[in-house]
Structures are given as structure tokens and as C-alpha cells.
C-alpha positions in Angstrom: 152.5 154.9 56.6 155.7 152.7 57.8 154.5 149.4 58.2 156.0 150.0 62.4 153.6 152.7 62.7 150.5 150.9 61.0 151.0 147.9 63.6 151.5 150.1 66.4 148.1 152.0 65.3 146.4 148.1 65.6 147.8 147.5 68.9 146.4 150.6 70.5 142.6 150.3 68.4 142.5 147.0 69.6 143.5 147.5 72.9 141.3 150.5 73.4 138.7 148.3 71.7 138.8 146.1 74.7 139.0 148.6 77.5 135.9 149.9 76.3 134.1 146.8 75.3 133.5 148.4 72.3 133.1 146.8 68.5 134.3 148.1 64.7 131.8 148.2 62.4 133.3 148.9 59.0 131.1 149.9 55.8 131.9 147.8 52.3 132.7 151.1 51.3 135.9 152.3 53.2 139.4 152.0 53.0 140.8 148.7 53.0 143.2 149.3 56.1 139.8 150.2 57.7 137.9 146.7 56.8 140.9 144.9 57.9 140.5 145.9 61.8 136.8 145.8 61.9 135.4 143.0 63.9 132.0 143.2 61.0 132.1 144.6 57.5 128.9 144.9 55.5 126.0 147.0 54.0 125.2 150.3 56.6 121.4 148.5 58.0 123.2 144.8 58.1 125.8 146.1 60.2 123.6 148.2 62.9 121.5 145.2 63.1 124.6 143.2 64.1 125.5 145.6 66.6 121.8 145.4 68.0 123.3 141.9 68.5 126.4 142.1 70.4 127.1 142.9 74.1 128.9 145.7 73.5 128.7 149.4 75.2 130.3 151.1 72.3 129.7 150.5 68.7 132.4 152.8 66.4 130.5 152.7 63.1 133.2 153.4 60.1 130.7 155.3 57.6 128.5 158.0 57.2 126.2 160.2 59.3 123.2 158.2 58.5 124.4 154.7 59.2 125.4 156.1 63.4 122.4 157.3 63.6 120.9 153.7 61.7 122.8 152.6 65.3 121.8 154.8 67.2 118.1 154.1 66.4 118.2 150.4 67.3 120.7 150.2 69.8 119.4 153.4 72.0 121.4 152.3 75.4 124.7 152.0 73.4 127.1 154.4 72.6 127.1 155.3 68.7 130.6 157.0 67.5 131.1 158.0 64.3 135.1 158.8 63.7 135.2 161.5 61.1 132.0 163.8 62.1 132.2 165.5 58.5 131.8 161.9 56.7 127.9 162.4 55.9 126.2 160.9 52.7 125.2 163.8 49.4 122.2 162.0 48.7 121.0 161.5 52.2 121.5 165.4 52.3 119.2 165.8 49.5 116.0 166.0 51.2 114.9 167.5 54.7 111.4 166.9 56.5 110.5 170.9 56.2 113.6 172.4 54.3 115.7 172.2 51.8 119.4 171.7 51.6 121.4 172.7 48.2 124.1 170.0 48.3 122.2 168.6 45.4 123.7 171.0 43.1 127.4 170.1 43.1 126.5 167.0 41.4 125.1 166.6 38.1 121.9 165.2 37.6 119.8 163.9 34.2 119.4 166.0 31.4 115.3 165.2 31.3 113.8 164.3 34.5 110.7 161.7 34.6 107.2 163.0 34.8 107.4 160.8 38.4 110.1 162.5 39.8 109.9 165.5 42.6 112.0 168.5 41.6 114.3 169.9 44.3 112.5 173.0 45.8 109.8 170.4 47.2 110.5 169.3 50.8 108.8 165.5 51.9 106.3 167.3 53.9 105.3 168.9 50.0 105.2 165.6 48.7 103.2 163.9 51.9 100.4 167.3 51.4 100.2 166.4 47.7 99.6 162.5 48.0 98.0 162.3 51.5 96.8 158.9 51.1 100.5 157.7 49.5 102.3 156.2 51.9 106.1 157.4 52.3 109.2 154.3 51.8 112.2 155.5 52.5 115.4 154.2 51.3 118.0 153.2 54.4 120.5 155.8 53.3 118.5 159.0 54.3 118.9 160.8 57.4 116.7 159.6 60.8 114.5 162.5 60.6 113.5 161.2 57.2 112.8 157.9 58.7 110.8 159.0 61.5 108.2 160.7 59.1 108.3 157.5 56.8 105.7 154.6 56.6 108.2 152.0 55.9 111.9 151.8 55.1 113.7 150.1 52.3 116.9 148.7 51.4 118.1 148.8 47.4 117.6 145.0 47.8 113.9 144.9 48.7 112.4 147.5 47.8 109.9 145.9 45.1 109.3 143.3 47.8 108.5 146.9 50.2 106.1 148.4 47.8 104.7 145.2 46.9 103.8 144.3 50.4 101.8 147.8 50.8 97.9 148.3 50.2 97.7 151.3 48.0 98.4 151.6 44.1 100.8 154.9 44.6 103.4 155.2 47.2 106.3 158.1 48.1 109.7 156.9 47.9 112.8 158.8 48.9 115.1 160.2 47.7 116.9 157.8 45.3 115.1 158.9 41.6 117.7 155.7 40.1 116.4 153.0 43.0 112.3 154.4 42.2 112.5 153.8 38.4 114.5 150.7 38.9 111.5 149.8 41.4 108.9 151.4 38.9 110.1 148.5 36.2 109.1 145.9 38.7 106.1 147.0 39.8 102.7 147.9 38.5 102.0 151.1 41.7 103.1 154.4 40.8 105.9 155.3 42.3 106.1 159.1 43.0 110.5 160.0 43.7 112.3 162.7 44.9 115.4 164.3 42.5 118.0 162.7 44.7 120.8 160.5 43.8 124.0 159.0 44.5 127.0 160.8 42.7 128.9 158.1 42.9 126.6 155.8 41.1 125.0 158.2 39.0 127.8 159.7 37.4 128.4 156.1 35.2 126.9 156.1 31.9 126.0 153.4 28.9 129.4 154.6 27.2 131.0 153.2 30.4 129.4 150.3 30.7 130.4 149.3 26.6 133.9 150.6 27.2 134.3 147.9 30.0 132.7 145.0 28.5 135.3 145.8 25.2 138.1 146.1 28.2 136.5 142.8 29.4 134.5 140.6 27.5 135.0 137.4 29.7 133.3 139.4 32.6 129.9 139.8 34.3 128.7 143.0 34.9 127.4 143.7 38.3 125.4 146.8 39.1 124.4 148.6 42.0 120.4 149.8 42.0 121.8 153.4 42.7 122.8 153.4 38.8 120.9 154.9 36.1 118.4 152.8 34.9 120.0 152.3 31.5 122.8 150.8 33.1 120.9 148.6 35.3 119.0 147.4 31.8 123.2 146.2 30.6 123.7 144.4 33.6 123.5 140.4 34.1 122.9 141.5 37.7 121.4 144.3 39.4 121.9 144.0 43.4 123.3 145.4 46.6 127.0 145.3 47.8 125.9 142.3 49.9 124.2 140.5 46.9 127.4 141.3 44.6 129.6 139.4 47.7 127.0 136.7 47.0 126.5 136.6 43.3 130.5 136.4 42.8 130.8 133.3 44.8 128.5 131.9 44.0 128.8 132.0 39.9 131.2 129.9 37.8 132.4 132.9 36.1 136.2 134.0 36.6 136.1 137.8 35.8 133.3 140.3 37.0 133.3 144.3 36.0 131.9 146.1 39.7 129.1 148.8 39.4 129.8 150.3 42.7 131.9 152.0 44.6 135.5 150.8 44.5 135.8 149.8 48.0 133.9 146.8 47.8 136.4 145.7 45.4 138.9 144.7 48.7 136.7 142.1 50.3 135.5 140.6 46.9 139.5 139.7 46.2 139.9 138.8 50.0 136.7 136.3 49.6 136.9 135.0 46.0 140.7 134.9 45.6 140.6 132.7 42.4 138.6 135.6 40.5 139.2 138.9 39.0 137.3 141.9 40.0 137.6 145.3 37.6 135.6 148.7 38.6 133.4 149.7 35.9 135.2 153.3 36.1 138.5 154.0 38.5 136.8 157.5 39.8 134.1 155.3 41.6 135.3 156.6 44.8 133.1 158.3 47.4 135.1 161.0 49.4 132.9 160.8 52.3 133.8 156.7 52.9 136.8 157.6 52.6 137.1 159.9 55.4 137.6 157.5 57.9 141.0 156.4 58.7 143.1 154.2 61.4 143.7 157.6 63.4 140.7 158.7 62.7 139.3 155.2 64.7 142.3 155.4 67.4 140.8 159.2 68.4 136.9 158.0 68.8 138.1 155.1 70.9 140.9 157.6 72.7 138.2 160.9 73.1 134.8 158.9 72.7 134.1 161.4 69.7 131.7 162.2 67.9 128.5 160.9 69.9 125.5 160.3 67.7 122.0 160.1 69.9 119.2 160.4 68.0 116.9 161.6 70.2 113.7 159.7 71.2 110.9 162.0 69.7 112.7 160.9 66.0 114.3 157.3 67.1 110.9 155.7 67.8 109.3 156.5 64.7 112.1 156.1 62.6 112.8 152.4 64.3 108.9 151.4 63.9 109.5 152.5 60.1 112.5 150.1 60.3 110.4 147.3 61.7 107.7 147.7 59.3 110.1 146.5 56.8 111.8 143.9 59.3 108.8 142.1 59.5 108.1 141.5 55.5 108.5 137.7 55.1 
């Protein structure tokens, strides 16, 4: 794109931006031409608490499906758009309330599966009838329905901190099986899992993990919870894309390999630019982020496209699962 036509593109997002009294929320995850126009970049709950926040009537989330409906469910009198409609998340789409969906299957998975873990014909309603007394956590990146037929919800930050704060010695957690053992290592409940994961983070192995610390032996290795657990074991820190923004700043260290989707890698140089950040492997790239483009924000503000409502019957529920977890100290 002709550095003319970029700046042009600006003009007319931010002058639509206004019109509407709308805000730009961009996800750590998308493109860096994306971050650069939002008015708030962060992790998908951080951002649609921000925009609970602001007196705005629009709120054009720059994500996936799951984090406009996040907005939807705690800012119900705003108007949620989510630019690219087809941007939705894999493992969000790995688990239904009643059904199943087969995206799961495009994506390879472990080779041995933990006794813990939920195989993929189940449906949470399965898993609720089995455990009745277990209470269901659900991780943030799952789908409102989800949410709404959860307990309590759960970022990859707290979730020990979640299951810790519950009652009962077994809980349900959904539908991340790399976040559950991760949490299972930290806590003394069982943790019963769905057979979800993220693709992006799941596809990184231990050979990857040695290959970059040869590439790189000055650097710390940050990894996402969404990796497989023997990769989180090689890490000198295992935290969200927020506590990666704060772990690099705040450390002496010069050189850091990222365990998470390449995006993040934009505003780490933009905040820390006396360090050098290196992806642990170049594919880390989620297609679905990546969706979302500067046309692709122009025609939401210019149509007011695609509208996500989640409707009340699933937002109330879903939000008092979300304030559940708001309210651990």
C-alpha cells in the first residue's frame, strides 16, 4: 500500500471515528498497521473492560468473534462491531453447549492424550452430566454461550488463582487441555479439560524451544500458557501477552525469544526499544488476527458492519460468570 493511500485510509478511520463517537480497540495479536490506529491495544477481556469504561456509542473491536461478543456482554447499550465477520477463534470453536463442531480436526493434536482430558465427541453439557457437583471455569477465549453455562471465567493469567478461590476438590475447565495441565501443576484439585487448543501455540515443540535458545543463548524465553506443557517447563517465564509486555521491561535482560503469536512482537519493540525480541518459530501467525485490516476498519465505521448483540438470555449469565472472577482479590 502507497504510503498516500495508507494516510488517506487514517484520515477517513479517524474522522469516521469521531462522527460516530466510536473507539478502536486492537488485539496484541493483529497486524501492526492495525495497533498503530487503535486508541487501546491489549489482551481480548483487558480491552472490553476498557471499553466498559469509555463514553463511547461504538466500540470496533479488532479481533475475533469471541472478544465482540466479550463487548458485547459488558457494554450491552453500546454498539459491538467486529470488522472482518469471518475472523473467529479454532479453539473457541472447539466446544458447543449441546453440539459439536469438527474444526478441531484441521489442527493436529497430542499423540497421547491425558487420562484428565475430555475427548471431542463430548459436548460441555456431557461433561456438566458426568461431574454435577464440578463446577465449570471457563477460559475467556470461548464463545458467550460457553460463558453463560459457566461457574466462573478465567484468564491464562489467573486461572490457578480461579480454581484456587473455588470450594470443591474437582472443577471443569474449558477448552484449553495446554492452560488445564499447566493449571493442574499448580494446584492440588483435579482438573477435568476438554481436547481443545490453540494451534498456534500448540503446534511449538521442545525441538523448537532448543533450536532457539542455540539461535540465542543471551535470551529469555517467554511462553504463552496456551503451549504444551513441556514447553512451559523450558521457559524462565510462563505468562500472558500482557505479563510478557511487563516481564520485558521490566528485566535487565537485552534479548528475549517470544512464545506467542508473532504480533505481539510489534508493541514489545515499540515499548522496549533498547531490546531484542525473536519469535520462537516465524509460522507463529494466527490467520484469523490477521483478518482485520485498515479497509477492513474504514467499512465497519463506513456500513456499521458486522453488529455483534449477544442476546440477554446468554449475556447475563455469561457477565455474572465474568464477575465471579472480577471479584477474586
Amino acid at each position: 500500500m502507497r504510503r498516500e493511500e495508507l494516510e488517506s485510509l487514517k484520515e477517513e478511520i479517524f474522522r469516521l471515528k469521531e462522527e460516530k463517537n466510536a473507539i478502536i480497540l486492537a488485539h496484541n495479536y493483529q497486524r501492526e498497521e492495525v495497533q498503530d490506529i487503535a486508541d487501546f491495544i491489549g489482551d481480548s477481556l483487558e480491552l472490553s473492560r476498557t471499553a466498559a469504561t469509555k463514553p463511547c456509542d461504538v466500540i470496533v473491536f479488532c479481533g475475533v468473534h469471541f472478544m465482540a461478543e466479550s463487548a458485547s456482554i459488558l457494554s450491552p447499550q453500546k454498539t459491538v462491531l467486529l470488522p472482518e465477520i469471518d475472523a473467529t477463534c479454532p479453539m473457541a470453536d472447539m466446544i458447543e453447549v449441546r453440539s459439536t463442531r469438527k474444526v478441531w480436526k484441521t489442527f493436529p493434536g497430542y499423540d497421547t492424550q491425558p487420562s484428565f482430558v475430555f475427548p471431542h465427541e463430548y459436548t460441555l453439557m456431557d461433561m456438566k452430566n458426568q461431574y454435577p457437583e464440578a463446577p465449570v471455569v471457563s477460559y475467556v477465549n470461548t464463545t458467550a454461550d460457553v460463558k453463560a453455562e459457566s461457574y466462573i471465567c478465567c484468564t491464562s493469567a489467573n486461572v490457578v488463582q480461579v480454581i484456587e478461590s473455588l470450594d470443591v476438590d474437582t472443577v471443569i475447565c474449558v477448552p484449553d487441555r495446554n492452560l488445564s495441565m499447566w493449571a493442574q501443576k499448580h494446584t492440588k484439585k483435579k482438573i477435568i479439560t476438554w481436547d481443545g487448543f490453540c494451534h498456534v501455540h500448540d503446534r511449538i515443540t521442545i525441538k523448537d524451544v532448543i533450536k532457539a535458545r542455540s539461535l540465542h543463548p543471551n535470551a529469555l524465553f517467554m511462553a504463552h500458557p496456551e503451549c504444551r506443557i513441556e514447553v512451559l517447563e523450558a521457559a524462565d517465564h510462563v505468562t500472558s501477552t500482557s505479563g510478557m509486555l511487563r516481564y520485558a521491561k521490566a528485566s535487565s535482560a537485552k534479548e528475549f525469544i517470544v512464545g506467542t503469536e508473532t504480533g505481539l512482537i510489534h508493541r514489545l519493540k515499540k515499548e522496549n526499544p533498547d531490546k531484542v525480541f525473536y519469535p520462537l518459530r516465524k509460522d507463529m501467525i494466527c490467520p484469523n488476527m490477521k483478518k482485520t485490516t485498515l479497509k477492513s476498519v474504514l467499512n465497519a465505521l463506513k456500513k456499521m458492519e458486522f453488529v455483534i448483540k449477544v442476546p440477554e438470555q446468554i449475556r447475563v449469565p455469561a457477565k455474572e460468570a465474568l464477575d465471579r472472577m472480577l471479584k477474586i482479590k
